[in-house]
Each structure stands twice: as C-alpha cells, then as structure tokens.
C-alpha positions in Angstrom: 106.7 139.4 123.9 105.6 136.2 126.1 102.9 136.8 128.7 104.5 136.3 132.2 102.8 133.5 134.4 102.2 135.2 138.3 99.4 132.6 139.4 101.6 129.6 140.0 102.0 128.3 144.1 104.7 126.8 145.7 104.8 124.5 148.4 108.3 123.1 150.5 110.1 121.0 152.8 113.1 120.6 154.4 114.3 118.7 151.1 112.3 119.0 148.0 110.4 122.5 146.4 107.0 121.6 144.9 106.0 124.6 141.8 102.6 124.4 140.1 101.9 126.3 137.2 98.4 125.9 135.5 98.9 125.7 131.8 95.9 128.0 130.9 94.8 125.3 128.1 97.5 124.4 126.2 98.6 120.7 125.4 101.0 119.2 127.3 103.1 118.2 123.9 103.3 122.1 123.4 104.8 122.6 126.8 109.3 123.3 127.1 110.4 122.7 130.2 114.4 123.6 131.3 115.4 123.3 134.6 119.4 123.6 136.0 120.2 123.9 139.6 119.3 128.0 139.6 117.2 128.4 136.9 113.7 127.0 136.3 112.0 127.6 132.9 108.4 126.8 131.6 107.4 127.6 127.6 104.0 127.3 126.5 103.4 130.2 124.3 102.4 132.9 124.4 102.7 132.3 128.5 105.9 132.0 129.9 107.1 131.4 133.8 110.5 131.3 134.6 112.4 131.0 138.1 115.7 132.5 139.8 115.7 129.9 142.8 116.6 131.0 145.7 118.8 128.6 146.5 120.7 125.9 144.3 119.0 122.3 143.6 119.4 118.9 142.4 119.0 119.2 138.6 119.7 115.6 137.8 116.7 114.0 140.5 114.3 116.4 139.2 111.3 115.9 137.7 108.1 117.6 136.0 104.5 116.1 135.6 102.1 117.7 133.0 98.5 116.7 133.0 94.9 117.8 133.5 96.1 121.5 133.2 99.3 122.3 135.4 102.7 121.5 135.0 103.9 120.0 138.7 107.7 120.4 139.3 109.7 118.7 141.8 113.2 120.3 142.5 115.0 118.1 145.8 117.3 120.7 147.5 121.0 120.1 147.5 120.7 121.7 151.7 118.4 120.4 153.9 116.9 123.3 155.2 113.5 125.8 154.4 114.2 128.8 152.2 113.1 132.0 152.7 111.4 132.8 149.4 111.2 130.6 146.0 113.0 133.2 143.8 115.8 135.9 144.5 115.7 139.6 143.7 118.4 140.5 142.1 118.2 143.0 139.2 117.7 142.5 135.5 121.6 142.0 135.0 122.3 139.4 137.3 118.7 137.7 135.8 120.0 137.5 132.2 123.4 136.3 133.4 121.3 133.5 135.5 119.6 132.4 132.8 121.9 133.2 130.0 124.2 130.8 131.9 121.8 128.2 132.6 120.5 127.9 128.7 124.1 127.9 127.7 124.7 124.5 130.2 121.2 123.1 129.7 122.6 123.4 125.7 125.8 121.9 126.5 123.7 119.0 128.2 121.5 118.0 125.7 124.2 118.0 123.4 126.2 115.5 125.5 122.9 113.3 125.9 122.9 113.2 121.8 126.3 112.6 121.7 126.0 110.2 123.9 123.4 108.2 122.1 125.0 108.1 119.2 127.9 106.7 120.3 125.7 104.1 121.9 123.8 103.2 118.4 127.1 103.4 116.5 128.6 100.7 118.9 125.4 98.7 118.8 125.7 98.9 115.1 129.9 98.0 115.7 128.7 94.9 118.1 125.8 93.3 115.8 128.6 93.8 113.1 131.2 92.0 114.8 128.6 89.9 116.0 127.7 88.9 112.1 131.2 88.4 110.6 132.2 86.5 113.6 128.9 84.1 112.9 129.7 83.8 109.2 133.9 83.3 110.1 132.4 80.4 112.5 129.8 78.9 109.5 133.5 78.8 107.2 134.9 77.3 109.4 132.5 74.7 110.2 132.3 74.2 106.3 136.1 73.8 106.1 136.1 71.1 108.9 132.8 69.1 107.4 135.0 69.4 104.3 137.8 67.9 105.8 136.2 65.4 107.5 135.0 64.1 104.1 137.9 64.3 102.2 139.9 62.2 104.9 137.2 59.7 105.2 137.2 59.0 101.6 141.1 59.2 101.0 140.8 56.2 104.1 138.0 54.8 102.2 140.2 54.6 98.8 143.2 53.4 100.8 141.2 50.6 102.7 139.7 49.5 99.2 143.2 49.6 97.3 144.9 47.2 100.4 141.6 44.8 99.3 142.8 44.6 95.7 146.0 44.1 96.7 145.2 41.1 99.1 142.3 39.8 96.5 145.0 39.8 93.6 148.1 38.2 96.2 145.2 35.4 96.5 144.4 35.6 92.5 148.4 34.9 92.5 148.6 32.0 95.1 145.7 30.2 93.1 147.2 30.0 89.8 150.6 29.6 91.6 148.6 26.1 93.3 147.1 25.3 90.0 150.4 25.4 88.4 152.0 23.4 90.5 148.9 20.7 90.3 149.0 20.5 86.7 152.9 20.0 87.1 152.2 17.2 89.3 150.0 15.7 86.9 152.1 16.0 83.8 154.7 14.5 85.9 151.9 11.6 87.0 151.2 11.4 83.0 154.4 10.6 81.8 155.2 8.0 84.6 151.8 5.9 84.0 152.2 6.6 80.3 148.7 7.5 80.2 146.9 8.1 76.8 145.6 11.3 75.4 141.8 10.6 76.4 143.3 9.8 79.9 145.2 13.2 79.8 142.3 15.3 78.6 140.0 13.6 81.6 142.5 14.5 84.1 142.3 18.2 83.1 138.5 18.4 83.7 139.1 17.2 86.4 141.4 20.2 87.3 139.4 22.7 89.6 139.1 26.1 88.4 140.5 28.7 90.8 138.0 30.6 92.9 136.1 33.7 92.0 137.2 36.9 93.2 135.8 38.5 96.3 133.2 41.2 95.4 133.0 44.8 97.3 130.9 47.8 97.1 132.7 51.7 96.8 130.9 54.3 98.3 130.8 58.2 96.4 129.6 61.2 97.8 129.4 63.9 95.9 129.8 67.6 97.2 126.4 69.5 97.5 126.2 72.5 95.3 123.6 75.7 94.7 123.6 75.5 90.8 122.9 72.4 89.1 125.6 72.0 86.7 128.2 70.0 87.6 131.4 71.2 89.4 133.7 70.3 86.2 131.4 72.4 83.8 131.0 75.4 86.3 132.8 78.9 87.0 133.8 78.6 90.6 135.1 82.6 90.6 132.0 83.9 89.1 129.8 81.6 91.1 131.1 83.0 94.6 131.0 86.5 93.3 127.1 85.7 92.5 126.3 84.6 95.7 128.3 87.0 97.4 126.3 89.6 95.8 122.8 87.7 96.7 124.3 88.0 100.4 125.0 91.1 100.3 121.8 92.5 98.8 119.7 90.6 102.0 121.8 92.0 104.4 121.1 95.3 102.9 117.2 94.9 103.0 117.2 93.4 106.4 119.2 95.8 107.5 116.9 98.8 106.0 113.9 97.1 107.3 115.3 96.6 111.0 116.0 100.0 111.1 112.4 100.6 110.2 110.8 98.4 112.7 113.4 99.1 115.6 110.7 102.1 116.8 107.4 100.0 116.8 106.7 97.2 119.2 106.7 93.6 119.0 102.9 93.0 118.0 102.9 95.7 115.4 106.1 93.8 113.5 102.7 91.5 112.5 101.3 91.3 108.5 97.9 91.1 110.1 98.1 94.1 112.6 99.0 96.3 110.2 96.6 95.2 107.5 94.1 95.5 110.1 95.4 99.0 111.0 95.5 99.9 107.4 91.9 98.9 106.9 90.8 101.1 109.9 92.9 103.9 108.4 90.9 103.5 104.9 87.8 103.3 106.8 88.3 107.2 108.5 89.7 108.2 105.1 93.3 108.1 105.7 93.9 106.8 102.4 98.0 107.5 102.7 98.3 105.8 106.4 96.6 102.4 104.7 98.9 102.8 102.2 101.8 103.4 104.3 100.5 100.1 106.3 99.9 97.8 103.8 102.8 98.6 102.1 105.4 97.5 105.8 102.9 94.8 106.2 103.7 93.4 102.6 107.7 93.7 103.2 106.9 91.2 105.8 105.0 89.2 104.4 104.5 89.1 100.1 102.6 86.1 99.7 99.0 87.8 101.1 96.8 89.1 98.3 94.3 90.9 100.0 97.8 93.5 101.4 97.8 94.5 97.6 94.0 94.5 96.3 93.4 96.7 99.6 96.4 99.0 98.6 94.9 99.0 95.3 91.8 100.4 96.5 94.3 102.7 98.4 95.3 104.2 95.4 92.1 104.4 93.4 90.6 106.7 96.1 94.5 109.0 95.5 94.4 108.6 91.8 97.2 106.6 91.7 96.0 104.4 88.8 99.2 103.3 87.7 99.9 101.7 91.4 96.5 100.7 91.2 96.9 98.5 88.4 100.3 97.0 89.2 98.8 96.3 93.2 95.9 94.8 91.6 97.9 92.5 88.6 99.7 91.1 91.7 96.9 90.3 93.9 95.3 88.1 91.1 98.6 86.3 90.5 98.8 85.2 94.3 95.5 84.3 93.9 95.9 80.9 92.0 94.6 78.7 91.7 91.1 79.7 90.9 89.0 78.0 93.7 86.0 78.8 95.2 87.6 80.0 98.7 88.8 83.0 96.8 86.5 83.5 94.2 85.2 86.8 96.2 88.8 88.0 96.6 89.5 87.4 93.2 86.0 89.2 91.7 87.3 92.8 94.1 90.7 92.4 92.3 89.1 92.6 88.9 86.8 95.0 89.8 89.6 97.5 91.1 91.8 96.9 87.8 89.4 97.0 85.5 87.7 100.7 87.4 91.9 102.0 87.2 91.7 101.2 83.4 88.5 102.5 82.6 90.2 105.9 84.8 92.7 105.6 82.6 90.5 105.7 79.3 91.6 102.0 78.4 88.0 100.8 78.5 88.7 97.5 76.5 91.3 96.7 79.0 88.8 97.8 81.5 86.0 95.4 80.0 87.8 92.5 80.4 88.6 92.2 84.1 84.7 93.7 84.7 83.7 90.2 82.7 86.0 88.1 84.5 84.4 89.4 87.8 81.0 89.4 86.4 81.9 85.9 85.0 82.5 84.9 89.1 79.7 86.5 90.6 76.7 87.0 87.5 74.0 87.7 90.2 76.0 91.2 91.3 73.1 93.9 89.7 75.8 96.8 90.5 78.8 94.6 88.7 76.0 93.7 85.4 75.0 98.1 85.4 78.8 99.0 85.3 80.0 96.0 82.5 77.1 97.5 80.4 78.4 100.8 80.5 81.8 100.0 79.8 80.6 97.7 77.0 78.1 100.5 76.0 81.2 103.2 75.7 84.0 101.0 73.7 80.7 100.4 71.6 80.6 103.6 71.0 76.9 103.5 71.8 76.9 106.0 75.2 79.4 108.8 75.7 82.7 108.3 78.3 81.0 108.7 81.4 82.2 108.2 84.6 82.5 104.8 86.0 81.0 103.6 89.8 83.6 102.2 91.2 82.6 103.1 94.7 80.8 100.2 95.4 83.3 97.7 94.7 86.5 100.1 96.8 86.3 98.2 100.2 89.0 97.0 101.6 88.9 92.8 102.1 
C-alpha cells in the first residue's frame, strides 16, 4: 500500500493553483504525474499524493516542473475566482468514482495522442513515398525526352545528309551529262576537219575530267549504357530486372538506416563523433556501447580502418574472436597500400588478429600476423616477448600459455 504524501503546500490566485510536493529523494525519471480537470495524481513509489480539486481546471494549459526535490504543479482555473480549500470532502465513494473517471479519460487521452502520432509518421512515411516515385516518374520522363531529343536530331541529321547525296549525285549527273555532250561536239569537230587518229587521241587529253565529289563528315552517338557489352549482344529484360533489384536493395538500407538515425541529432549522424564516442565508451569499459558505435559509425562511412581495428579490440575484451578476426582482416585490407603513414595502424591490426588466433588455439596463424607487426615496428620489447612465446608454443618448446594481449588492445 503507497505511503500518502500530507506535507505538500499550496499557494493561489484568482487564476492559477500553485501545488508543491517534495519528492522525498526519488529521481525525477521515477516520478508519474496525471492530472485532468478534477483529479490531480503524483506516483513516486512507495509515496503517493493525489488530489480531488475543489473546483474544475484547465487540464490542457497545465504544467509540472520536477527538480532539486519537489514536483511544482501549475493548474490555471477555468473561473476566475479564490477557492475555499484545495481538495473536496466527499466520501470514499465519490473519491474512487473521481479518480476512477479521471484514469479512465487520462487513458482515453494518451491513447488518442499515440493514435495520433502514428497517423502522423504513417503519412510522413505516405508523403516521402509519394514524394520518391514522383522524383523517379519525373527522372523517366526526363530520360524519355533526352531520348527523344536524340533520336529526332539524328533522324534530321540522316535526312539532311541523304538530301546532300542526292544534290552531290544530281551534280555527278550534270557533269558527265556536260562531258557527254563535249565529247559529242568533238567527234562532231573530228569528222568535219578529218582529223587523224594522233589528232583525235590529243583532243581527248585534252578533255577535262569531271570534278571530285564533295566530301562530308556523319556524326554517331551512341546510347550510354551501365554494362559494357554492347546493346545488340545484351538482355535488355534481365538487365532492368538487375537494376531494379540494385534499386530496390538501397532503398531498403537507406530506408533502415534513416529510421535508425531519425532519433539522434545532426552532429551525432558523423563517422568521427561516434568513433570518438566509441573510444570513450571502451575507455570506461563499455565494451558493447563501442561496439554499438563503431559499428553506426562504419554504416556511414566503410572506408575508415581504424572503425574496425577499434571494434576488433571491442570484441577481444567480449571474446568475440570470431568478430575479432573478420574486424581485423578488414582493417588491414583498407589499409593498402603499405606506407609509412599507417605503418602504426597497420602493426595494432596484426597484433589484434594474431592475439584472436592464438585465443583461438591457431598459434601458427597467430605467428604470422605477430611477425608482420614485429616486422613493422622490431624495436617493440613487448611485441619481440609475445612473438617468442607464440614461436616458443607451435615449437612445442613451452606449454599453451596465455598470451598478453593487453598491451597492444587500445583503441586508435
């Protein structure tokens, strides 16, 4: 049974009731506050304090402040005048009816607020749909119209090129046609000045050759295209489907990951914020919350190695070897190639593989990344101890002991 609060104090004007009850120590995130225009409720267990007003009041402009110990609660007065008393007297009857009434509307109200929001995400979600296929219907049809646009200027280009054929060859024609009639007239001036064959065969060098034909140039343009076979050797059908499928499968992710971030504000949607959250969460030992950040930091962003060599050293501290490994594998592929401005990041990488192998009991495998860091930084006396065990135990030399992997677990 709840402990009933009776220290609380009241204070009033002609149009708003002030009510402070002192929390007696609990958290304001433990504190339930209901209020309707007769009933006044305030939950923190095991203390309860709970109000028949006197007269009724303004649910919908009321408010409640919690801090530094009290709850203060403003109720404005739907009458403008002083009341006699905050509560009323009735008996226990008309009490439960109060406040079995005022739950029962207090329920119906938050009900209608949830209601209410979801109908307002599921017609944001209806709007940024609408909004998407009526983006891509615009895209078609700006396709369709580039499209266009090309096919008629070549078909004008093709008809503009065959009316120059036609003119060159009507010319080709009007030539011969003149050279015809000039060899005519010179047959005709052979026979009348009885002219000799050596005569004959001067005058028909001396016949000019017709003209050359006019040259042109033909433009082609060629339709661009996402695979690189040509569109005579490709399956149109199964090419759309493809792509349709590639569409679809970004929309999906974007869509997940929107949903994700839609909570968190603008400068924590940043790779480096949260990689530098997630290092301050390894630091405290909050191995799962680094994890949890690098991994929305690295859906971001994937092209950051030091996101997965820190998650690796995430999961080494949870046993997670498996992770470890695969985290690691991809931090060292990012990280080519091999300079000297990431020789350090490169040498942790290792380092963290080759400790989740030797956890693992694959020692040789675990050898081999210790050498390649070793290999990057030989002066490391805590890198050249640990590679001598390891070489020491696939020896067979020294029994499987556990290897120190602590000094080489900081996140980058």
């Amino acid at each position: 049974m709840p402990l009933l609060v009776s220290d609380y104090s009241w204070t009033q004007n002609d149009s708003t009731v002030h009510i402070n009850v002192p929390l007696k120590g609990a958290k304001a995130v433990k504190v339930d506050i209901v209020c309707t225009d007769e009933y006044l409720k305030v939950s923190f267990p095991p203390y309860l304090f709970e109000a028949f007003l006197f007269e009724p009041v303004d649910e919908d402009r009321s408010s409640a402040k919690v801090g530094n110990g009290v709850a203060l609660i403003s109720l404005p007065k739907r009458t403008s005048k002083q009341w006699d008393q905050l509560m009323i007297t009735n008996d226990k009857d008309k009490k439960k009816e109060i406040r079995e009434r005022a739950l029962l509307r207090y329920q119906e109200k938050l009900c209608s607020e949830s209601r209410q929001k979801a109908e307002k995400r599921q017609a944001e979600k209806k709007y940024a749909l609408e909004t998407m296929m009526k983006l891509e219907k615009e895209e078609r049809e700006n396709i369709q119209k580039i499209k266009d646009a090309e096919q008629e200027k070549t078909t004008s280009e093709l008809a503009a090129w065959q009316l120059r054929q036609k003119q060159e060859a009507k010319e080709d024609a009007k030539l011969n046609q003149r050279g015809n009639q000039n060899q005519q007239r010179a047959g005709k001036q052979r026979q009348e000045n009885t002219l000799t064959n050596s005569e004959a065969k001067s005058s028909k060098k001396q016949t000019e050759p017709p003209p050359p034909r006019v040259s042109g140039n033909i433009q082609i343009t060629f339709t661009p295209r996402v695979f690189p076979t040509a569109l005579r050797e490709s399956r149109v059908a199964e090419e759309e489907e493809w792509l349709n499928k590639q569409a679809e499968a970004r929309r999906a992710v974007n869509s997940e990951l929107l949903e994700e971030l839609k909570d968190l504000k603008e400068e924590q949607k940043n790779p480096d914020w949260l990689k530098d959250k997630g290092d301050k969460c390894f630091a405290s030992g909050d191995y799962l919350g680094a994890v949890n950040a690098y991994g929305l930091a690295i859906r971001l962003n994937r092209k950051i190695p030091a996101l997965y060599s820190n998650r690796a050293a995430c999961h080494l501290k949870l046993r997670n070897f498996h992770k470890a490994i695969e985290d690691a594998s991809q931090a060292l592929d990012l990280l080519t190639p091999p300079v000297p401005a990431n020789a350090a990041a490169r040498a942790r990488a290792s380092v963290r593989r080759g400790s989740a192998f030797c956890q693992l009991q694959l020692y040789a495998e675990g050898l081999q990344d210790f050498q390649a860091a070793l290999k990057i930084d030989p002066h490391n006396e805590a890198l050249q101890a640990d590679t001598q065990r390891i070489r020491e135990i696939v020896q067979g030399s020294a029994a499987e002991t556990q290897i120190d992997k602590t000094r080489h677990n900081e996140t980058q």
